[in-house]
VEXGUTOR-288927 format. One line per 2 residues: number of its first residue (from 0); their letters; for each residue x, y, z of N, C-alpha, C. Coordinates in steps of 0.05 Angstrom, whole numbers, plus 5000, padded with zeros to 4 digits. Example, Ala and Ser with C-alpha at 12.3 -4.5 7.8 and 13.67 -1.06 7.14 Angstrom:
0	AS	5264 4886 5156 5246 4910 5156 5264 4934 5156 ~ 5257 4955 5142 5273 4979 5143 5258 5001 5157
This chain:
0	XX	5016 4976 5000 5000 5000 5000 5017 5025 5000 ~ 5034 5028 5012 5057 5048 5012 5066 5055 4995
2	XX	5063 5081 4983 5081 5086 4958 5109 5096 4966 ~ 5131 5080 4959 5155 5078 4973 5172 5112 4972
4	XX	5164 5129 4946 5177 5156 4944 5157 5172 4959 ~ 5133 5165 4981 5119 5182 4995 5135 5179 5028
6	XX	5136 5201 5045 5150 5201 5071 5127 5202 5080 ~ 5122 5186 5099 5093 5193 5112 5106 5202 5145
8	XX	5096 5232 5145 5105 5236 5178 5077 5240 5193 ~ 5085 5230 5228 5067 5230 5239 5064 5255 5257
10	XX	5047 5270 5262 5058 5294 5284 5032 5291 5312 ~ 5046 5288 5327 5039 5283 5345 5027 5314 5361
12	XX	5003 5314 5375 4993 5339 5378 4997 5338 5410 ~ 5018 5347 5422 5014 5347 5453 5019 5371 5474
14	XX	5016 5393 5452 5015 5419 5476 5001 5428 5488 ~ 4980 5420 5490 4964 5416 5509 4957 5422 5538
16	XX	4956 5435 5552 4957 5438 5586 4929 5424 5605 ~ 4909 5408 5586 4893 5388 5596 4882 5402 5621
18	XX	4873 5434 5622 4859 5450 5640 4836 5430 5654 ~ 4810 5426 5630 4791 5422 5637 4786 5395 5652
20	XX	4817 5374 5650 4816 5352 5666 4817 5354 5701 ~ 4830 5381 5708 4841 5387 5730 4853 5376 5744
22	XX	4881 5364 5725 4900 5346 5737 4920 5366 5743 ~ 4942 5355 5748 4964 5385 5769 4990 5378 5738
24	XX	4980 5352 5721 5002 5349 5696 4986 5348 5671 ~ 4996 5358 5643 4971 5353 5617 4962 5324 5622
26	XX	4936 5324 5611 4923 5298 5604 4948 5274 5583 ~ 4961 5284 5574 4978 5269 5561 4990 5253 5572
28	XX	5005 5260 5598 5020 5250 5614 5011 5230 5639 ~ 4987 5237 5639 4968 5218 5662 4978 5181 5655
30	XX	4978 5171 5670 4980 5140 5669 4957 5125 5665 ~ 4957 5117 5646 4924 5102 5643 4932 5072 5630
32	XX	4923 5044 5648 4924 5014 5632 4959 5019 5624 ~ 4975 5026 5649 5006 5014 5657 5023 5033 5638
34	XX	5010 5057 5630 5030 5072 5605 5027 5107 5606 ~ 5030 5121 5600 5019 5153 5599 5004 5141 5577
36	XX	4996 5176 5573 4969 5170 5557 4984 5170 5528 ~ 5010 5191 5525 5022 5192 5497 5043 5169 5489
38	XX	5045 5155 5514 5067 5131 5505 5043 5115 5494 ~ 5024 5100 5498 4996 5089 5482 4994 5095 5451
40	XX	4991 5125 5450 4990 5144 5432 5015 5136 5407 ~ 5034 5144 5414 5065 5143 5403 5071 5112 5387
42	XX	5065 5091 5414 5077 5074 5399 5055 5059 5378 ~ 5035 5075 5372 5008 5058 5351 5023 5067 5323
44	XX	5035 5095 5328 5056 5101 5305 5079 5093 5298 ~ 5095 5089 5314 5118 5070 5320 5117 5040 5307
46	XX	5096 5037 5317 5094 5007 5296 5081 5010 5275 ~ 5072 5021 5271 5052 5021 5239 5075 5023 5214
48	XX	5074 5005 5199 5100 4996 5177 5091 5027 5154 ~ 5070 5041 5154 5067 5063 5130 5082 5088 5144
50	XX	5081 5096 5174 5095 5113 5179 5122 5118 5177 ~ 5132 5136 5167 5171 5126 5172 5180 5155 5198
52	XX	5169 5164 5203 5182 5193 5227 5157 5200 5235 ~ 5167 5203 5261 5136 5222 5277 5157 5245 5290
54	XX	5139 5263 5295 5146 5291 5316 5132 5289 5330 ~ 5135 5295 5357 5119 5302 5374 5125 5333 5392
56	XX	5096 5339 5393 5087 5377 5392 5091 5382 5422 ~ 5102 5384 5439 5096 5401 5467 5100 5418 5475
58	XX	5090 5425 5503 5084 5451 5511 5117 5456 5523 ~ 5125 5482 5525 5154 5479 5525 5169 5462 5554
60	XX	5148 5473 5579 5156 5461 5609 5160 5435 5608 ~ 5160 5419 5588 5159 5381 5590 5159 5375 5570
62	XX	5185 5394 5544 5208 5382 5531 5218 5359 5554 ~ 5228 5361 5567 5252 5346 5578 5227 5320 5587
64	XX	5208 5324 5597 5198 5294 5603 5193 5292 5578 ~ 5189 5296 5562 5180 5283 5537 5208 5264 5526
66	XX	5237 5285 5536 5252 5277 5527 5263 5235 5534 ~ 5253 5254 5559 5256 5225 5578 5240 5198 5565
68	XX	5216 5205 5561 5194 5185 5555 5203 5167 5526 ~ 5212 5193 5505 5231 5177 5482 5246 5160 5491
70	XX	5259 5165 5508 5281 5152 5512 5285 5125 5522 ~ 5259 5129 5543 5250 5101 5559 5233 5086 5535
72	XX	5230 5092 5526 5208 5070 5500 5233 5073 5468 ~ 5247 5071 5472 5263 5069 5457 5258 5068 5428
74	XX	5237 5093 5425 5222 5097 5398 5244 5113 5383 ~ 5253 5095 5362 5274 5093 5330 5259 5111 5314
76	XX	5233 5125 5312 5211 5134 5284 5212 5171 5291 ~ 5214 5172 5324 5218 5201 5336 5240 5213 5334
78	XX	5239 5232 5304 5263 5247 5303 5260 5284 5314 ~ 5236 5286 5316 5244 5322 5326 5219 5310 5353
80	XX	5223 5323 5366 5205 5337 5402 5208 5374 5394 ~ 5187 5381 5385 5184 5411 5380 5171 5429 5398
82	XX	5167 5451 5412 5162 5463 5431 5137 5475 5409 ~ 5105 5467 5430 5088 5484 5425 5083 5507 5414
84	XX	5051 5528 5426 5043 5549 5423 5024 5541 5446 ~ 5016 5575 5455 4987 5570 5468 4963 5556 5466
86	XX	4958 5560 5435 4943 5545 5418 4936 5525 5399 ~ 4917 5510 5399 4927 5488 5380 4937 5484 5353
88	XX	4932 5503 5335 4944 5521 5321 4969 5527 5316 ~ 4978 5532 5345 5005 5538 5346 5020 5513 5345
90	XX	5010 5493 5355 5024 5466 5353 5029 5457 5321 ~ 5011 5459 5319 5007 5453 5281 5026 5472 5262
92	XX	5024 5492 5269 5046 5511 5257 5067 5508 5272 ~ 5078 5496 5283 5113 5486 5299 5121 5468 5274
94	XX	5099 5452 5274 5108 5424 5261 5106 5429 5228 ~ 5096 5447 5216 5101 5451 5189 5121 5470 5189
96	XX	5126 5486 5207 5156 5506 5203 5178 5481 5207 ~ 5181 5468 5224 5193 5445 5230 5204 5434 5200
98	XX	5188 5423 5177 5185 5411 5151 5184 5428 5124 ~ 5192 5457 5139 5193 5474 5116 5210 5470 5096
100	XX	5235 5464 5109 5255 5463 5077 5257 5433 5061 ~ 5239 5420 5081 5241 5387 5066 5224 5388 5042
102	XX	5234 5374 5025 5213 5366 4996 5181 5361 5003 ~ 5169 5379 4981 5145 5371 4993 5135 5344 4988
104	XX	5139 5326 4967 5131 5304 4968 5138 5297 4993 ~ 5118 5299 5016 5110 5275 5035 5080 5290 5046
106	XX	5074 5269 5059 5047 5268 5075 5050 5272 5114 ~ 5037 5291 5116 5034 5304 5146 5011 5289 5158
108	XX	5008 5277 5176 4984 5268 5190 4992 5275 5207 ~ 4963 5300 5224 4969 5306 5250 4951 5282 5268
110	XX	4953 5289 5295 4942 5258 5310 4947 5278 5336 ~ 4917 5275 5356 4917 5286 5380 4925 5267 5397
112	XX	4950 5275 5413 4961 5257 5429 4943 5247 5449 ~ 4928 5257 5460 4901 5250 5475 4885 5230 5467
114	XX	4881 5221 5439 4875 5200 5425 4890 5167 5421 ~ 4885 5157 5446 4901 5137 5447 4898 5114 5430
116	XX	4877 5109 5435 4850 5082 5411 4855 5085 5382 ~ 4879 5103 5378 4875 5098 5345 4892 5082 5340
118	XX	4878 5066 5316 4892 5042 5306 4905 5039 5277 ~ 4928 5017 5263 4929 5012 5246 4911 5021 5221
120	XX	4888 5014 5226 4867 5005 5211 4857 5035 5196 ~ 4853 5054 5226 4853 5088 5217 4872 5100 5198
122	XX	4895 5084 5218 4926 5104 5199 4928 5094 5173 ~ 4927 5074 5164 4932 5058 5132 4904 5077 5120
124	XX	4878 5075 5126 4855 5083 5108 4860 5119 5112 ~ 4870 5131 5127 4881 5163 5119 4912 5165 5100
126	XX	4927 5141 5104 4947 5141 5081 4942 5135 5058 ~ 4925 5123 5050 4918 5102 5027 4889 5129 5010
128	XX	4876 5142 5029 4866 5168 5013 4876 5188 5003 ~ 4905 5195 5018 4919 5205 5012 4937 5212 4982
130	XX	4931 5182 4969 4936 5177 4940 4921 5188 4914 ~ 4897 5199 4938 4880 5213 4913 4874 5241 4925
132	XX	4875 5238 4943 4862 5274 4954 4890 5292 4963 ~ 4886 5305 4975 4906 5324 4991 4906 5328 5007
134	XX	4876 5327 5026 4873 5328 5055 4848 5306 5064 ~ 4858 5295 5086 4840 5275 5093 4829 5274 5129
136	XX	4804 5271 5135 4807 5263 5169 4792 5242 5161 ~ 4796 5232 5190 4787 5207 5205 4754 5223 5214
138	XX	4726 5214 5213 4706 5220 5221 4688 5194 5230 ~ 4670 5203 5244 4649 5178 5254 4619 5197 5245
140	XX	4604 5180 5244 4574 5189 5240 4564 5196 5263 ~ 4546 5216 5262 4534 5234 5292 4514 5214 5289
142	XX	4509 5203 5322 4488 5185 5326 4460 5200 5343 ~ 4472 5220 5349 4444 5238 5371 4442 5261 5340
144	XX	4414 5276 5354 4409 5303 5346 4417 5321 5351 ~ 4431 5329 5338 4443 5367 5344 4435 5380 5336
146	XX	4435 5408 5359 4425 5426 5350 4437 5447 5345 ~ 4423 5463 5330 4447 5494 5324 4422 5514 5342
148	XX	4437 5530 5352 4432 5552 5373 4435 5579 5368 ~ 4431 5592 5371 4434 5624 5374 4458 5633 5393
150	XX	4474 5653 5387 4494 5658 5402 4495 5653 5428 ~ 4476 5655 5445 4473 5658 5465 4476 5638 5484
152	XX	4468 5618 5461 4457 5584 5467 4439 5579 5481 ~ 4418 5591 5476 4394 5586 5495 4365 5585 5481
154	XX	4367 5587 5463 4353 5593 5436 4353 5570 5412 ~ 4334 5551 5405 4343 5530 5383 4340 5545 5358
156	XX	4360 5547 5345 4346 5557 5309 4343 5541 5295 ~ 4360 5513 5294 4354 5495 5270 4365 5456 5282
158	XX	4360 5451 5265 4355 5420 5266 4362 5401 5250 ~ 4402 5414 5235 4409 5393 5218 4407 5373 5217
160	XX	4406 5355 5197 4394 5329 5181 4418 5312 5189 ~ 4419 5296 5210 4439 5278 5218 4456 5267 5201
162	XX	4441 5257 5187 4450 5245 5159 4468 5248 5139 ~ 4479 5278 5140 4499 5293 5136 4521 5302 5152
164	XX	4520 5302 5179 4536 5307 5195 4550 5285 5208 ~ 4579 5295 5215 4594 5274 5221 4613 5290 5241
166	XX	4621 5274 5268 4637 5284 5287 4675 5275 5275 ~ 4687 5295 5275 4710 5294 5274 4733 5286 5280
168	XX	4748 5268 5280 4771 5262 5294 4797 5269 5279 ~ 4815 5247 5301 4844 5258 5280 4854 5227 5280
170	XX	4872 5215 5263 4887 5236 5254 4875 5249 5223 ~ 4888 5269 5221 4886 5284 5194 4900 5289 5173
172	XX	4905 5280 5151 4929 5282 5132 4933 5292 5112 ~ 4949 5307 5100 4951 5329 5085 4972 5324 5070
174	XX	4977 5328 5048 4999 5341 5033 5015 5362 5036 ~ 5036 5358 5049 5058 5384 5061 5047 5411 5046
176	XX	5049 5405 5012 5047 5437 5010 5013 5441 5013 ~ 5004 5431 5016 4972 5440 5016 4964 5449 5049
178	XX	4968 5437 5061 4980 5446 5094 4990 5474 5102 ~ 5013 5474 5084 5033 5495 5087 5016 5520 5081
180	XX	5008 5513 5062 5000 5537 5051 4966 5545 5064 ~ 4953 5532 5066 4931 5544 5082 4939 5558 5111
182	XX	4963 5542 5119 4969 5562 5140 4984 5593 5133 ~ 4998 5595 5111 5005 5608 5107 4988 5626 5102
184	XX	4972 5628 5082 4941 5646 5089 4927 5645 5116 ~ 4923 5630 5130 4911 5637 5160 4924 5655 5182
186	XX	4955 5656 5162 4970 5668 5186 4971 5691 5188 ~ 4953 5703 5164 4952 5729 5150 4929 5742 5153
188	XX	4907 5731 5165 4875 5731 5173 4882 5739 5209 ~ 4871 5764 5208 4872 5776 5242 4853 5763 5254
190	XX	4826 5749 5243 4820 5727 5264 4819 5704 5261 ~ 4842 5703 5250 4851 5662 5255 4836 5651 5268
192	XX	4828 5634 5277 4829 5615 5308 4809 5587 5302 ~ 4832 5568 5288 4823 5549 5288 4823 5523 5292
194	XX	4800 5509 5300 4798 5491 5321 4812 5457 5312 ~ 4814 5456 5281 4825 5425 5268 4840 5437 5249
196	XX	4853 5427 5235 4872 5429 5215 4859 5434 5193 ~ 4835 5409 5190 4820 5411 5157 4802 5435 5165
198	XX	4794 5451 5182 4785 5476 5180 4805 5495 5171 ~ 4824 5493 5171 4848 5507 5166 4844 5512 5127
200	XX	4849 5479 5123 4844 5481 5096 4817 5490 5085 ~ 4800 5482 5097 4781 5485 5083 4769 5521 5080
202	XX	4772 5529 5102 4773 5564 5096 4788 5574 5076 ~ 4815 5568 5081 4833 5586 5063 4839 5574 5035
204	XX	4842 5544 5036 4840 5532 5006 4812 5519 5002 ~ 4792 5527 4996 4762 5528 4995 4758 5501 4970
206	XX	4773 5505 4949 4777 5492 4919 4784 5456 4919 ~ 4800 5460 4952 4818 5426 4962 4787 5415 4969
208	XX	4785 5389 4957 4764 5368 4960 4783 5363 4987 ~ 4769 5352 5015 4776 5342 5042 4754 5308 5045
210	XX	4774 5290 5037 4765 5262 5038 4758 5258 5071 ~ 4729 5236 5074 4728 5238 5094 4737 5202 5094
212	XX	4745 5195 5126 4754 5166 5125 4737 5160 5151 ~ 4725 5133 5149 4715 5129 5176 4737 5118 5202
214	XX	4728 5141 5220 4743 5132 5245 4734 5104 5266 ~ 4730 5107 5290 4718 5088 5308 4716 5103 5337
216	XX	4687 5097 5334 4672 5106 5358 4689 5103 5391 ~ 4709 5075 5386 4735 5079 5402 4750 5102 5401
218	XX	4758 5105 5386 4781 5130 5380 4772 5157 5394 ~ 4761 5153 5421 4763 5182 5433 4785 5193 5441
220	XX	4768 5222 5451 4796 5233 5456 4795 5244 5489 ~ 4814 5238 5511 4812 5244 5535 4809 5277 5539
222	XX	4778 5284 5547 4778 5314 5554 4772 5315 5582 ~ 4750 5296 5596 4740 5298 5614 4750 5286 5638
224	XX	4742 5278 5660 4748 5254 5684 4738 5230 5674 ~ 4707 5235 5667 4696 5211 5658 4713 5191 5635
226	XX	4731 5211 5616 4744 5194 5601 4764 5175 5612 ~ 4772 5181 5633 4790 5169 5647 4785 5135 5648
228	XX	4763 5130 5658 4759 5102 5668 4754 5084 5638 ~ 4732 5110 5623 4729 5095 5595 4746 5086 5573
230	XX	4776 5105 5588 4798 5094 5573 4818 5069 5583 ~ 4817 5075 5605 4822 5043 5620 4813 5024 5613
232	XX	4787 5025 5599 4776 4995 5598 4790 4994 5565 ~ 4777 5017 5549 4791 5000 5522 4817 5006 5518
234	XX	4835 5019 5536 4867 5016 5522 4871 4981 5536 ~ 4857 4979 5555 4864 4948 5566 4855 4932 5559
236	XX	4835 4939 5538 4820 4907 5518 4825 4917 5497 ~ 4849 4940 5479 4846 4945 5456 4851 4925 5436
238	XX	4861 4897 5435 4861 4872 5423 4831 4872 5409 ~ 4818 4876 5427 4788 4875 5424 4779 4890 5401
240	XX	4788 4914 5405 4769 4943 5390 4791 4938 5369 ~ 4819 4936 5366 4824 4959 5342 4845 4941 5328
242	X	4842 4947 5305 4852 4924 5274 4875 4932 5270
């Protein structure tokens, strides 16, 4: 499946400060099923035979444990540890300044380190789209009703058609220069501020078709407490869930 003159890099998203968990360290770093949450994370890339290099994004205070954590998992695929931004954003733009002067033939897949459950099965079907599109995410189908609201949020205005909507995940994969360059226009927009990557593209390069791939309803991502336990169970039966 690999097209051998494609570099497929992985970038790992971990700047993060995991506020809303109200741990005293990021959610990244928490121990969950005998591992942190980014050693889980790391080595699903580490082994996957399409990746050949990952980066991983952090916040600058825990370079050095990060450094450490390479070191103890004796991950061969981690060649840069890049220092954050405030924002997520900013992480994403570390890691394409990072890849600026390299040839653009290769492929960027970002991946929220908080996303432990992703598997093989995700990373090969966002590489393998990658042969036809330019930018790709991982998505699942919305199973409840959403609603859209009025600024305020207290107000219902509408009642999109499920059927069309789909919740987002990562990872997300791009073609270096198609990446590059939507950031490079966003960086130029006084109100930037955005929340995924393929929003990135999709504002500023409007014209890029964005392939969608199905993710797995596993593949959450740790925001809450409650994720905590829910991740315990499937990083400890992931045999179970993930291909």
């Amino acid at each position: 499946m690999k097209d051998k003159d494609i570099h497929n890099i992985a970038i790992v998203l971990a700047g993060g400060t995991g506020s809303r968990l109200g741990c005293d360290i990021p959610k990244q770093f928490l121990a969950i099923a005998g591992k942190t949450v980014i050693e889980h994370t790391v080595d699903v890339f580490e082994n996957n035979r399409n990746i050949d290099e990952i980066a991983i994004v952090v916040h600058p205070a825990y370079i050095g444990m990060m450094e450490g954590i390479v070191a103890r998992n004796s991950w061969t695929k981690v060649k840069k540890i890049l220092e954050g931004g405030k924002e997520r954003y900013n992480s994403s733009l570390a890691a394409i300044k990072a890849y600026a002067s390299v040839d653009d033939d290769i492929n960027m897949l970002f991946h929220d380190a908080a996303r432990p459950m992703v598997d093989d099965r995700i990373i090969n079907d966002v590489i393998s789209s990658l042969e036809h599109y330019s930018a790709v995410t991982a998505a699942v189908a919305t199973t409840d009703t959403i609603l859209e609201v009025d600024a305020k949020g207290d107000n219902l205005v509408s009642i999109p058609n499920r059927k069309m909507l789909r919740q987002c995940q990562t990872p997300q994969g791009f073609k270096k220069s198609v990446i590059s360059k939507a950031y490079e226009l966003g960086m130029n927009d006084p109100d930037f501020n955005p929340t995924d990557d393929c929003g990135v593209v999709k504002k500023y390069l409007p014209t890029v078709n964005i392939a969608i791939v199905e993710g797995a309803d596993y593949n959450i991502k740790l925001t809450n407490k409650k994720d905590v336990s829910v991740l315990e169970i499937l990083l400890t039966n992931r045999d179970n869930y993930c291909l």
